[in-house]
C-alpha positions in Angstrom: 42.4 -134.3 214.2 38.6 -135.6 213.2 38.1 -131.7 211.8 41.8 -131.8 210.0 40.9 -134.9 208.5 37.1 -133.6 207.2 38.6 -130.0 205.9 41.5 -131.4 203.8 38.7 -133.9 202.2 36.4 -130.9 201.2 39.5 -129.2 199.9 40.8 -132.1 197.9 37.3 -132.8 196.3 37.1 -129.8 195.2 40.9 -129.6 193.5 40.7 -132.6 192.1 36.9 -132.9 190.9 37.7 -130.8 187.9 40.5 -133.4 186.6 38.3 -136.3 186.3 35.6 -134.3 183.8 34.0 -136.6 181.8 30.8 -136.3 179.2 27.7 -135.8 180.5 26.1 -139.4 179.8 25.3 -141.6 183.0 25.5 -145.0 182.6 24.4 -146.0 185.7 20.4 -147.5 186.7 19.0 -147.5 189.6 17.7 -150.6 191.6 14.3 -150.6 190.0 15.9 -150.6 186.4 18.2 -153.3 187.3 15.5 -155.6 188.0 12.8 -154.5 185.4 15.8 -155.5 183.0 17.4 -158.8 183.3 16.2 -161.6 185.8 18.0 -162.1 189.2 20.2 -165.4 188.7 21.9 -167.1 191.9 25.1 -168.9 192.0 23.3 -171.6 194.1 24.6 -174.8 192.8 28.4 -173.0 193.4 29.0 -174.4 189.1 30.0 -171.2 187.5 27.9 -170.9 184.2 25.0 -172.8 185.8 22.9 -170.3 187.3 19.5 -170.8 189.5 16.5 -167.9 187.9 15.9 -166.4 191.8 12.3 -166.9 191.5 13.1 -171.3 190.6 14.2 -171.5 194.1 12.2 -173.2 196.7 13.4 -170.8 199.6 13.5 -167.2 200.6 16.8 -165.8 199.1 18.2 -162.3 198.7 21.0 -160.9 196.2 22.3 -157.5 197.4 24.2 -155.9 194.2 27.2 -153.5 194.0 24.7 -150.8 192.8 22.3 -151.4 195.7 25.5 -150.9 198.0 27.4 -147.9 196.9 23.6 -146.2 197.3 22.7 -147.6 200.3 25.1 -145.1 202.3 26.9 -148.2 203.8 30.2 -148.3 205.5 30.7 -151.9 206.3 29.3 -155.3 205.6 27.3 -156.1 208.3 25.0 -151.9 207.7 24.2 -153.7 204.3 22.8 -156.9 205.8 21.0 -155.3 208.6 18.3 -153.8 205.7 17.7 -157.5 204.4 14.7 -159.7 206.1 15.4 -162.6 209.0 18.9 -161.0 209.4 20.1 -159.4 212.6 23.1 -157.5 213.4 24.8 -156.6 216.7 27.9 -154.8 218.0 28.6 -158.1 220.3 32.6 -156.8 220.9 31.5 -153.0 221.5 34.0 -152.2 218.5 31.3 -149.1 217.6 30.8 -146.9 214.7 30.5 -149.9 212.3 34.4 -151.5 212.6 32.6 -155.5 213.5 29.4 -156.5 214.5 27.8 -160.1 214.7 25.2 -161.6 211.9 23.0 -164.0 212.2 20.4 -164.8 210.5 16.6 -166.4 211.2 16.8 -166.0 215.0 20.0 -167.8 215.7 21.7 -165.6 218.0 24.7 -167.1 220.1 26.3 -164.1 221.3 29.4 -162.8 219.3 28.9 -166.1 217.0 27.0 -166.7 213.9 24.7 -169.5 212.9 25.6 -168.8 209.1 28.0 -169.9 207.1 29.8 -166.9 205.4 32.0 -167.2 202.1 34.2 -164.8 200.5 34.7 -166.4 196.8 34.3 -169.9 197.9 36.5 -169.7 201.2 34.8 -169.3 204.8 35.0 -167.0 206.4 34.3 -168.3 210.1 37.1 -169.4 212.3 37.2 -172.9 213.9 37.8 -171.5 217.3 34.4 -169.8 217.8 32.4 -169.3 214.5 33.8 -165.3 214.3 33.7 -163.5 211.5 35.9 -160.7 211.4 33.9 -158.2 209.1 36.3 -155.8 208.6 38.0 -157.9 206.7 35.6 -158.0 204.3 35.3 -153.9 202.9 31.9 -152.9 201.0 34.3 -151.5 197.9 35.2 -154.6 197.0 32.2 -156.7 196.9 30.2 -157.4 193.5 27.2 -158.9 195.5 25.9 -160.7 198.0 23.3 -163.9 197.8 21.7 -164.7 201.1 20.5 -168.4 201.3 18.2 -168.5 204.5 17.3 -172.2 205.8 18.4 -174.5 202.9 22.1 -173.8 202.2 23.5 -176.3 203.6 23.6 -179.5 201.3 25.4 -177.3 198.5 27.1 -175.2 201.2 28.3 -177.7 203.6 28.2 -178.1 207.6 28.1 -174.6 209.3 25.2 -173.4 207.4 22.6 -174.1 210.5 20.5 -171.1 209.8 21.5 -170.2 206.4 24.2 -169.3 204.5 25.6 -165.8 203.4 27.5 -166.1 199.8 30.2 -162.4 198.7 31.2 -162.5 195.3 34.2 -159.7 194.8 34.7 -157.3 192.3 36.6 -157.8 189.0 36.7 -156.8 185.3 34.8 -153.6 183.7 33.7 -152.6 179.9 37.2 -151.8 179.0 41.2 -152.6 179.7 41.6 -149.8 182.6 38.9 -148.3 185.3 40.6 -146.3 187.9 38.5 -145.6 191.1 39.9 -143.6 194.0 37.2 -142.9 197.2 37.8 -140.7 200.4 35.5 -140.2 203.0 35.6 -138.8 206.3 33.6 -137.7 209.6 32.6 -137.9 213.5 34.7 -139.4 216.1 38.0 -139.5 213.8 36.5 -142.0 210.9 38.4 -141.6 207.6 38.9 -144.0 204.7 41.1 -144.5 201.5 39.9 -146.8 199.1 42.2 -147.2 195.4 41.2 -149.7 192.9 42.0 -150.8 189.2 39.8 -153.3 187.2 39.7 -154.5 183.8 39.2 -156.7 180.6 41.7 -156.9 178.3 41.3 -160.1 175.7 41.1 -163.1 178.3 41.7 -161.2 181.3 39.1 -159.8 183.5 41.0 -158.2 186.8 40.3 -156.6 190.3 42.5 -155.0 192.7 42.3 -152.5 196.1 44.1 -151.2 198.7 42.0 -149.6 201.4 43.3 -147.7 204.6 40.4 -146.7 207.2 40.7 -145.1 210.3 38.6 -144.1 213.7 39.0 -142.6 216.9 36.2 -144.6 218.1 32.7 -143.1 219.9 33.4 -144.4 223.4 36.9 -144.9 224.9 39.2 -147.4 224.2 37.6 -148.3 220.3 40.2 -146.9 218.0 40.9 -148.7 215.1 43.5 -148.6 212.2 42.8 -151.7 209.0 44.7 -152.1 205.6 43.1 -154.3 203.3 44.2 -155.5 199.7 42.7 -157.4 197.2 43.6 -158.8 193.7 41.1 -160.9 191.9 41.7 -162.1 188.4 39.8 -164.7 185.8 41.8 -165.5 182.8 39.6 -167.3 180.3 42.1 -168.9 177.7 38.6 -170.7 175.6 35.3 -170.2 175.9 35.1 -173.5 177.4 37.8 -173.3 180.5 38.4 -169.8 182.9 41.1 -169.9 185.8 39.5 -167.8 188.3 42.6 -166.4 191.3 41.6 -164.5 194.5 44.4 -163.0 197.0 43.5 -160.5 200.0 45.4 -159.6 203.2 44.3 -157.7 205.8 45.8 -156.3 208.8 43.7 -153.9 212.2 44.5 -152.8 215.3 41.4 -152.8 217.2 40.6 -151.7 220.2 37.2 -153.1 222.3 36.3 -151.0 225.2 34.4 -154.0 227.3 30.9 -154.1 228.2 28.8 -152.2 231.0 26.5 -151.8 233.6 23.2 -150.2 232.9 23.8 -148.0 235.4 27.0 -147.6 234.1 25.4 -146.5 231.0 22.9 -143.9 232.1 25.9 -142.0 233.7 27.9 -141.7 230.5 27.3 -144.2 227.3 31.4 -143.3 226.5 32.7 -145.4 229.1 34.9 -148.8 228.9 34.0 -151.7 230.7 36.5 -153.4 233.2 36.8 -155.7 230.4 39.3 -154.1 227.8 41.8 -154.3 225.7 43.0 -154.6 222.0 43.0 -157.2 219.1 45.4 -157.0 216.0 44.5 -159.5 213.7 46.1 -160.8 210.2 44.3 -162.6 207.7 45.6 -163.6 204.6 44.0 -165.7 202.0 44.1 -167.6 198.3 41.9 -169.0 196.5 42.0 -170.5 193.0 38.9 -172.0 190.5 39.5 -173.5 187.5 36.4 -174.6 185.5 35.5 -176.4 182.1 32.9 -177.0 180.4 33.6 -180.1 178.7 30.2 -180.7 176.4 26.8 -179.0 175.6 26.1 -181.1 178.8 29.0 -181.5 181.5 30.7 -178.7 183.7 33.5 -179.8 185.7 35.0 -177.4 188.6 38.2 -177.7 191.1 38.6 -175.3 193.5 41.9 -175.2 196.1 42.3 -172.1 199.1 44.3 -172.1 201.7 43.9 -169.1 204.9 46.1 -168.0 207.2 44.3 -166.0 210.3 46.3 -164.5 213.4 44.8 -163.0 216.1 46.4 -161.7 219.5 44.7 -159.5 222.0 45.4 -158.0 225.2 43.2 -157.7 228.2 44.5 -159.0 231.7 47.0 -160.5 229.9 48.0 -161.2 226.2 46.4 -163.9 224.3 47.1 -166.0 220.8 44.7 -167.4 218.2 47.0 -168.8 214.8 44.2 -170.5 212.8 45.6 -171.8 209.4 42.8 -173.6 207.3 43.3 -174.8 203.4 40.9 -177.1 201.2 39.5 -178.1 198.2 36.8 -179.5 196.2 36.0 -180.7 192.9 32.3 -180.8 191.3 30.4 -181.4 188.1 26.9 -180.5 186.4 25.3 -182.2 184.3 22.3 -180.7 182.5 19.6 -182.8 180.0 17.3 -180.8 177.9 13.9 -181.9 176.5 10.6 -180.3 174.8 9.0 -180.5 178.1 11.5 -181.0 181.1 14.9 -179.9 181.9 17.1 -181.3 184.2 20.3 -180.8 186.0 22.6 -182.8 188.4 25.0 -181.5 190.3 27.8 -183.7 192.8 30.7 -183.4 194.6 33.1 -184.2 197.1 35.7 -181.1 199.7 38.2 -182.4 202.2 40.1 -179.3 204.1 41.8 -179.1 207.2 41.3 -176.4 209.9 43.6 -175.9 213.1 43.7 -173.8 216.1 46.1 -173.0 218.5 45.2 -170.6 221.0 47.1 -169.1 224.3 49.2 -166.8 225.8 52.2 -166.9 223.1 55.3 -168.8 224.8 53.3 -170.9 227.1 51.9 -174.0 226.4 49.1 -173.6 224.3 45.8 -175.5 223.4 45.4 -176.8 219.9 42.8 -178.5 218.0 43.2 -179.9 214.5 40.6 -180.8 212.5 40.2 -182.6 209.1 37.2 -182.9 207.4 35.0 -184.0 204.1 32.4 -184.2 202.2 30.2 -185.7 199.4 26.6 -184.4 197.8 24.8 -184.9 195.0 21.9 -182.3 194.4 18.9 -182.6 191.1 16.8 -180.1 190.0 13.9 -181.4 187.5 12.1 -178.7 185.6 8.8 -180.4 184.6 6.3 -178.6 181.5 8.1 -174.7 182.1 5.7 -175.1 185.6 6.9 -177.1 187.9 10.5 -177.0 189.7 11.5 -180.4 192.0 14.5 -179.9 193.9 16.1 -182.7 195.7 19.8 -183.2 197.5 21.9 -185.2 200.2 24.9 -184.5 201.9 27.4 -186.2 203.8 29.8 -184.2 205.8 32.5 -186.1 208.6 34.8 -184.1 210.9 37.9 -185.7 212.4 39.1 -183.6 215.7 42.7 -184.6 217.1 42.6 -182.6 220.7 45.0 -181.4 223.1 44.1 -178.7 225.1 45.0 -177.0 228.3 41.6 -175.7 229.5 40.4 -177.8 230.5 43.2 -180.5 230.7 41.7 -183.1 227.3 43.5 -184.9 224.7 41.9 -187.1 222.2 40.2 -187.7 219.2 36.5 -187.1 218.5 34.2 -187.4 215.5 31.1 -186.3 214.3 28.9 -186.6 211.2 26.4 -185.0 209.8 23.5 -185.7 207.2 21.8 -183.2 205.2 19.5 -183.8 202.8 16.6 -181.4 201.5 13.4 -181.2 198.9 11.6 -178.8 197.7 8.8 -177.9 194.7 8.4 -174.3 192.7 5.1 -174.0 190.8 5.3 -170.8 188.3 1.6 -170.3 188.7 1.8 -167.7 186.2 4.4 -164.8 184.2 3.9 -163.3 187.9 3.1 -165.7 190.8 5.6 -168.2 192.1 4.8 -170.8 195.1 7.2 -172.9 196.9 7.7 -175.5 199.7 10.6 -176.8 201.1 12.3 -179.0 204.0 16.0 -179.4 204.6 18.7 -180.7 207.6 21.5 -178.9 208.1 24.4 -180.0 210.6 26.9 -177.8 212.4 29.9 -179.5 214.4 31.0 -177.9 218.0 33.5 -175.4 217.5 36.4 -175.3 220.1 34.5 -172.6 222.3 32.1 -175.0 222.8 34.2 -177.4 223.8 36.4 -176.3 225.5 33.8 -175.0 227.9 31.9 -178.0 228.6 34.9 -181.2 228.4 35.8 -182.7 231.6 39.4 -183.8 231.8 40.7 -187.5 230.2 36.7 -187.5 228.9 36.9 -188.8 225.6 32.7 -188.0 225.6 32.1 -184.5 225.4 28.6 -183.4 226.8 28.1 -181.9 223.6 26.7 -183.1 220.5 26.4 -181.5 216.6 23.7 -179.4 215.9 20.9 -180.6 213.3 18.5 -177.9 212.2 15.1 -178.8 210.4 13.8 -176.2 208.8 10.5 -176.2 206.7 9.0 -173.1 204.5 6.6 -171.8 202.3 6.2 -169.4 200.7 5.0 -167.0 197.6 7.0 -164.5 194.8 4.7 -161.3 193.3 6.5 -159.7 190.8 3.2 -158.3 188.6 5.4 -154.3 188.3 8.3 -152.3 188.8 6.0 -150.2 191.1 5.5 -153.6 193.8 7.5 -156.6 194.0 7.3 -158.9 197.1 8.0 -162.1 199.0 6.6 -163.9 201.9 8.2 -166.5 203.3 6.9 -168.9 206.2 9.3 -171.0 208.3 9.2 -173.3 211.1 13.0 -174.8 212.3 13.1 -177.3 215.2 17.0 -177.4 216.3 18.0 -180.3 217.9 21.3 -180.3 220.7 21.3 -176.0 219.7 24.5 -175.0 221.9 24.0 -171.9 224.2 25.4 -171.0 227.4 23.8 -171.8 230.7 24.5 -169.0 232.7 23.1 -171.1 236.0 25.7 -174.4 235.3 28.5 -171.6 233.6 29.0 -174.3 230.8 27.6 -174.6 227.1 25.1 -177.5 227.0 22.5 -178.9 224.3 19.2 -177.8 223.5 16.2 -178.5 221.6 14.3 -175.5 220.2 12.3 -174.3 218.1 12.0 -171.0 215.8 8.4 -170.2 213.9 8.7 -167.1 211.8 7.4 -165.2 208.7 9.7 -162.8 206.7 7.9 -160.5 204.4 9.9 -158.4 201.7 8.6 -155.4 199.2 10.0 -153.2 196.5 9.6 -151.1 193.9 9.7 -148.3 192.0 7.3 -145.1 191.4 6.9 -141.5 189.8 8.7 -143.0 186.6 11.3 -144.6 188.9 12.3 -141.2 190.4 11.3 -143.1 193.8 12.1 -146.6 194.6 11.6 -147.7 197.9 12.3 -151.2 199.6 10.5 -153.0 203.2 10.9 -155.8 205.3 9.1 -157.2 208.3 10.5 -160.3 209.9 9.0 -162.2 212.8 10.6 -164.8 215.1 8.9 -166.8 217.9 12.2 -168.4 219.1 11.5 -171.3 221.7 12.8 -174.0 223.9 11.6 -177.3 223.4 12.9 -178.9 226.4 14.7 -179.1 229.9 14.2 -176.8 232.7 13.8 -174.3 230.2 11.2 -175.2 228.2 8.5 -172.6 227.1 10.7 -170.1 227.8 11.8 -167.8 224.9 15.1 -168.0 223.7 17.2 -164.8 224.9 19.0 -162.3 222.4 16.6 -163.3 219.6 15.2 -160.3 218.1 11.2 -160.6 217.9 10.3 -158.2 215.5 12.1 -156.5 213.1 11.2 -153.9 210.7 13.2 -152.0 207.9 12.3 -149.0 205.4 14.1 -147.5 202.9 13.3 -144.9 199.9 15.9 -143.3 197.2 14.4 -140.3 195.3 16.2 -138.8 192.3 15.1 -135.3 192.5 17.5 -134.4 189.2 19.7 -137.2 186.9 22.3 -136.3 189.0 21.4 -136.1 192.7 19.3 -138.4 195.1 18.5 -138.5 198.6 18.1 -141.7 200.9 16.7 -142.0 204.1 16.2 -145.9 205.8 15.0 -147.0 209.1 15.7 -149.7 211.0 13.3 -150.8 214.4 14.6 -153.9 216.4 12.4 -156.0 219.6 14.5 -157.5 221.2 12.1 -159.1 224.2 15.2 -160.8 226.5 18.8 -160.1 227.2 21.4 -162.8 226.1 22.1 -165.7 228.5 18.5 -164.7 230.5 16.9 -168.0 229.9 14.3 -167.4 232.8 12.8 -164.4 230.8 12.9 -162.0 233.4 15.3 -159.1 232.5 14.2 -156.8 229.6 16.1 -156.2 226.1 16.3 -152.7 224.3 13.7 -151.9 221.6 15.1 -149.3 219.8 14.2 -147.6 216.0 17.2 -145.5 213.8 17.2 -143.4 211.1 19.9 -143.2 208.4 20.3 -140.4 205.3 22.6 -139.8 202.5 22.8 -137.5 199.9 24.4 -138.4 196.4 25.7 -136.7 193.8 26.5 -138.9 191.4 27.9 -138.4 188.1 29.8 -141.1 185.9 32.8 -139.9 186.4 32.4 -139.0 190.0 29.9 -138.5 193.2 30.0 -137.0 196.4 28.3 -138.1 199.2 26.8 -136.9 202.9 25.8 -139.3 205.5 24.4 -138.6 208.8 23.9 -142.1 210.6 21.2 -142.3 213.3 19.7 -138.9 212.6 17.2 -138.6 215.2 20.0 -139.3 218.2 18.5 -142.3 219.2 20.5 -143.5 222.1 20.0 -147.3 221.5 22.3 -150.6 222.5 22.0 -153.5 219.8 23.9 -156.1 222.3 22.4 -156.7 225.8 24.3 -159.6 227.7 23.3 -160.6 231.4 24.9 -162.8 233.9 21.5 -165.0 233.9 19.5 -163.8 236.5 21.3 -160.4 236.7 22.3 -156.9 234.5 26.1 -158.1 234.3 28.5 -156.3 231.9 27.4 -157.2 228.8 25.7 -153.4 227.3 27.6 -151.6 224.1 25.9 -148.8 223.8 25.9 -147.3 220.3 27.6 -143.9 218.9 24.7 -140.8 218.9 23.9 -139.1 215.6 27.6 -139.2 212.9 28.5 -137.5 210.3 30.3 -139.0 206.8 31.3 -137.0 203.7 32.7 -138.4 201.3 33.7 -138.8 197.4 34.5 -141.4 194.4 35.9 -141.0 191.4 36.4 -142.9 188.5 38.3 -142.8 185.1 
């Protein structure tokens, strides 16, 4: 079927290449030209129209643009992250071949969970019950860019954001009324994907809209998949002063998880499913609206509403039910003052939504959790003599939780708050040379995993408490050429009541620990910009604090972590791309006594392009050199449990675009 699907994409790229013929005049710049061009501005202070120049923040931040994507050779979200410094990616549900993976970022690993907080157009993405984020939701046509806020996102942000917070902007509008795009690509182990998409500007309307169909057979037994996603995004800007931004999406898989294995398991064949396996078919649908007006030279008011919808059964032993409906709002305003010699802008605002849970075997009696929540913060940014940038914010975020649940046996209410405020100072030593410092509190509340696992019955106490993480950084922005731009960032985060799972009590409990790293970045561009090329190194020393454990590192927290990546144009019209990715991971998940090993392991990515305006084709061969690697180790503790996914061997992908 896999070799079907491959020959009829060949066949069709070459019928239909000749029909989409356009003149020979690319458009299109590279990385390097990008960024020699126009300066990288982050939607920070979430005010549409008031923008943050990258290199004013006091904190390590990345934006990933559409460009940087459709070269990159990615197939999903999370492959784009992976290249980006402090952030880690796993295949925690042994999915494979790229259908969902976990991301975290700085170090804060907690299984299939993620310490960020992730947002598609304003609306989270992570569900109540356990922090997931289902990343297939979430295609790599659709997105415009991503900003990735490590440390300090939270005041703006809100509660979540422990570690950071990853921000997706979606596609819409184009240089004229109609842009048609149609994508096909196919390869190993049954993968094939359909992508259609219109976008626009026509007078006040800039719009966005996708259908996407992608299939796999799966590399190891028991991981087929089948997902449909569409999108519409439109901004309809009626003055020059007020634009009505809409987002829609729905999404619908059928996903199979093949369970984790034994080591030994694993050395007699990696395509094996666990005793653990089953299926998940989940539906996510969301809205989201943004209507913003600039009333003066001075004052930008914005209102956001979104309301999601997220279903989720699975079958292993038995069948199981998550129905997570969440909806919310917010309202903020800028205000920015101008002087000869300072600038200043305020930002504040207040978000109340509701999020609720109800999870079980459909029919039975279920558990539920509601919880509804706010928020007020006020953030000001002081630009003193063109120099000097002071940053300083406060949050204040409250969650109500009205509980009944069946396992264990609790119902009640509970309530937790959460502070977080944060400073920081930017001195532009020169055209070239920017230095920061920074400290900020972020707060996370317990999800319903965690307490589900830890609440004794008619115990209106839990034994666990909200997270609080304090993070402080420094850190230094070189951008003297084209040919070598770079950023070094230095952080030290002390975590107080961190939730893992002790594996020796089989409960989640509270921990304090501590994560010192350094995250170094580098890019540029050479031979007239014929090569550009992009590193990272990131280092985490992730350790606990206190208890029984303390000393010991924390397991599942990747050490080291280098990537590599180079892009040479050998004509106008065809480029090659090779990246590498090496991961240390020191100790597996849940092996707080240090004692069993994790999996150090290095890939090897390539793509070929050839890319015209109207049209490019594309070969990817995804860990070339056959590495036979497993990105999620899990142990029972003190033992090799089922917990290893062992990743696919070297895959193929061909594939085309085209656009009228």
């Amino acid at each position: 079927m896999a070799r079907t699907r491959s020959l009829t994409l060949v066949i069709w790229c070459l019928v239909t290449a000749p029909c989409w013929a356009a003149p020979e005049t690319d458009t299109t710049l590279s990385p390097a030209d990008v960024a020699s061009l126009e300066e990288v501005v982050v939607t920070a202070r979430r005010v549409p129209g008031v923008h943050t120049s990258l290199k004013e923040l006091p904190s390590h931040v990345t934006v990933v643009t559409a460009d940087q994507i459709a070269r990159s050779g990615a197939r999903t979200t999370p492959e784009v992250l992976q290249q980006l410094a402090g952030v880690s990616v796993s295949d925690s549900r042994g999915f494979g071949l790229g259908t969902d993976a976990g991301a975290n970022t700085r170090g804060v690993v907690n299984s299939s969970r993620t310490g960020a907080l992730i947002l598609v157009d304003g609306v989270r993405l992570n569900r109540l019950s356990g922090d997931e984020v289902h990343w297939l939701s979430v295609p790599v046509h659709t997105i415009e860019r991503i900003e990735v806020l490590r440390g300090s996102g939270g005041t703006s942000y809100g509660e979540g954001a422990l570690s950071g917070v990853i921000n997706i902007i979606t596609k819409r509008g184009a240089d004229r009324p109609l842009v048609a795009e149609q994508g096909v690509e196919g390869g190993s182990y049954g993968w094939w994907r359909s992508v259609t998409g219109v976008r626009g500007t026509e007078g006040a309307w800039r719009y966005g809209a996708s259908l996407s169909r992608q299939l796999t057979d799966g590399y190891r037994a028991s991981t087929s998949s089948r997902a449909t996603t569409s999108t519409l995004a439109v901004t309809w800007a009626p003055t020059p002063e007020t634009t009505l931004d809409v987002t829609a999406s729905h999404h619908e898989d059928t996903t199979r998880f093949p369970g984790g294995l034994t080591t030994a398991t694993v050395e007699r064949d990696r395509r094996n499913p666990g005793s653990f396996n089953g299926f998940f078919q989940d539906r996510i649908s969301t809205v989201g609206a943004t209507l913003t007006r600039r009333l003066d030279e001075a004052w930008t008011v914005v209102g956001n509403l979104y309301q999601r919808l997220w279903e989720s059964d699975s079958t292993t032993t038995s069948a199981f039910a998550n129905i997570a409906p969440s909806r919310g709002g917010g309202l903020r305003a800028a205000h920015q003052w101008q002087h000869p010699s300072w600038e200043a802008t305020t930002v504040i605002g207040a978000e109340l939504y509701e999020d609720k849970v109800t999870t079980g075997t459909r029919g039975a009696a279920l558990s539920e959790s509601n919880r509804d929540g706010g928020a007020v913060f006020i953030e000001e940014t002081l630009k003193l003599f063109q120099r000097w940038i002071l940053t300083a914010g406060f949050r204040y975020d409250r969650s109500d939780y009205e509980e009944a649940l069946t396992f264990p046996v609790f119902e009640g209410t509970l309530l937790f708050n959460g502070r977080s405020p944060k400073v920081g100072v930017t001195y532009l030593a020169n055209d070239v040379t920017t230095l920061y410092a920074s400290w900020a509190r972020t707060f996370k509340a317990p999800n319903i995993d965690d307490l589900d696992a830890v609440l004794p019955p008619y115990n209106d106490s839990p034994s666990v408490q909200p997270q609080t993480a304090d993070t402080t950084e420094l850190g230094v922005r070189w951008d003297a050429a084209p040919w070598a731009r770079w950023q070094v960032a230095g952080y030290h985060t002390r975590i107080d009541d961190e939730i893992l799972f002790n594996s020796d009590t089989f409960a989640n409990a509270n921990f304090t620990t501590r994560r010192v790293g350094a995250e170094v970045a580098l890019h540029g561009a050479l031979a007239k910009d014929r090569l550009t090329y992009a590193a990272t190194y990131t280092l985490v020393k992730a350790r606990f604090l206190k208890g029984a454990f303390t000393g010991y590192q924390i397991p599942g927290t990747p050490e080291h972590r280098i990537t590599a990546k180079a892009t040479y144009r050998f004509t106008p019209w065809l480029e090659g791309t090779a990246d590498y990715l090496w991961v240390d991971t020191p100790f597996r998940i849940n092996n707080f006594l240090n004692t069993l090993s994790g999996d150090i392991y290095g890939v090897v990515n390539a793509t070929l392009r050839y890319r015209r305006p109207s049209h490019e084709i594309f070969l990817t061969v995804q860990n070339l050199l056959d590495e036979e690697y497993t990105s999620f180790q899990s142990s029972g503790g003190t033992d090799v449990s089922t917990g290893e996914n062992p990743a696919p061997p070297r895959t193929w992908l061909l594939g085309a675009k085209f656009k009228t």
